[in-house]
C-alpha positions, 0 to 999 in steps of 0.5 A: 505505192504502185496502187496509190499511183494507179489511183491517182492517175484515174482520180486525174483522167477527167483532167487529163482528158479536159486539159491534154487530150483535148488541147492544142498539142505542145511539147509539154503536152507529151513531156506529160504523156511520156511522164504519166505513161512511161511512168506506168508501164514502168512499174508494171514490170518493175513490180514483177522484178521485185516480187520474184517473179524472173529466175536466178539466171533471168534476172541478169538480163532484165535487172537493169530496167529498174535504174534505166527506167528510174534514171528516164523518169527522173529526167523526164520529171526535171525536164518539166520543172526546167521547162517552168523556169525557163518560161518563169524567165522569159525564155531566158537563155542563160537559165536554158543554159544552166539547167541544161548544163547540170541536166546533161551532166546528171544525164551523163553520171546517170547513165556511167552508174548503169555500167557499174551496177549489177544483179543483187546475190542470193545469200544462199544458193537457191535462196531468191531474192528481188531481181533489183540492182546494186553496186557501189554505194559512192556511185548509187548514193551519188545516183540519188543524191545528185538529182537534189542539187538540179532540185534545189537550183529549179526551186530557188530560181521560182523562189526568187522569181516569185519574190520579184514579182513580189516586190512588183505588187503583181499578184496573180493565182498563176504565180500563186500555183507556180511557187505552191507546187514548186515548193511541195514538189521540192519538200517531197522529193529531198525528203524521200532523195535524202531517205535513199542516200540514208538507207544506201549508206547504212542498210545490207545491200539487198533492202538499200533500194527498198524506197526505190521505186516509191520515189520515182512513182511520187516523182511522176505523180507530181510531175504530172500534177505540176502540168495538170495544175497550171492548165486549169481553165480557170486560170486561162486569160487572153491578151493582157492584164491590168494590174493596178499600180500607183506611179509619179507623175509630174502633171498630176495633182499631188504629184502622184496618180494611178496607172494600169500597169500592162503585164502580159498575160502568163499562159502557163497553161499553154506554155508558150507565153512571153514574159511576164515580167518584161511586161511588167518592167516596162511600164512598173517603176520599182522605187514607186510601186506599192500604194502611195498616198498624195501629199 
């Protein structure tokens, strides 16, 4: 997995250069670098730790690098899909408030698990084993499976948010990525989430964590592609959009006549635009969207 993840980082250096390095440098252009970087750096070490490369009487002052660095991953990973939702919401403050709140308190059970873990046992004296850590299965169970719940409330808000836009007949490639990528993002993750919670529940201690780090390395992978694909170039717009709509109007023969519905362009790629479905709202009416035809 540490191979694929290495690859995958080289496959996507072009874009990277194209679409980080050489932007204007933004928050989410360091969540991305902190993400892909911290990431790699990570495995690099954990890599030795599960080879057997420290000793019996080194392993206890290392061991806790894997979940710290799992639990660091894990946030810098939901940081960057909540940052999408709250754009997704026009900066709504009530959605930076939920998130934040189930965030800080994944962060805080997250970080009470690190103090009740411990290095896995040799079954035998002078038998190694890993250098990985284990403790009690309710809390390395809750560990893993609390990150699906912030998964699903992230993924069902992009869902709803994408099915308004829906109904509004605004229809643009971005919001097209936005909900592809959430869902995949989603269905890869719960599965291999709920893949732990089944081995933690029914393995010996020394493999409960064999999937481990895979998961974390699919977290980053995606992560860093949820970033990657909404700063395509392709889809960069400036100013506003027009998106075609049908409305009432009372001086219109028929009754009915078509309008250019502003909407406001949705830098995604940038994360820093304002809203667009304020933009839409103010000029859509809902009860007569869609394609009408006069009378």
């Amino acid at each position: 997995m540490f191979c694929i993840m290495s690859w995958e980082w080289l496959a996507c250096l072009p874009k990277e250069v194209q679409r980080i390095w050489r932007r204007k440098f933004t928050y989410i252009s360091w969540l991305y670098l902190a993400n892909r970087y911290f990431g790699l750096l990570q495995f690099a070490l954990v890599i030795p730790l599960l080879t057997d490369a420290f000793s019996a009487t080194e392993c206890p002052k290392i061991f806790r690098w894997q979940p710290v660095g799992a639990m660091i991953t894990t946030l810098i990973c939901q940081f960057i899909l909540g940052a999408r939702v709250f754009v997704l919401y026009s900066y709504s403050n009530i959605i930076l408030g939920v998130l934040g709140v189930i965030w800080l308190a994944e962060f805080g059970f997250m970080s009470a698990t690190m103090t009740k873990v411990f290095p896995a046992p040799s079954p035998a004296p002078g038998v190694a084993v890993p250098c990985v850590a284990i403790g009690p299965e309710a809390w390395l169970i809750a560990f893993w499976g609390i990150p699906l719940g912030y998964d699903a409330v992230t993924f069902l808000l992009t869902a709803y948010k994408s099915y308004e836009f829906w109904r509004l007949e605004v229809k643009t490639p971005m919001l097209t990525i936005l909900f592809r990528d959430g869902l995949i993002y989603f269905t890869a993750i719960f599965v291999m989430n709920l893949v732990n919670v089944i081995l933690f529940a029914t393995m010996p201690p020394t493999l409960q964590a064999i999937n481990l780090p895979a998961t974390t390395m699919l977290g980053i992978i995606m992560s860093s592609r949820l970033i990657l694909n909404i700063r395509n170039p392709v889809q960069k717009a400036s100013g506003h959009r027009a998106v075609k709509t049908t409305q009432y109007n009372t001086t219109a023969a028929g009754g009915y006549s078509d309008a250019s519905t502003t909407v406001a362009s949705y830098h995604m790629h940038e994360f820093n635009s304002r809203d667009l479905e304020a933009g839409a709202k103010q000029s859509v009416d809902k009860a007569t969207v869609g394609s009408y035809e006069p009378k």
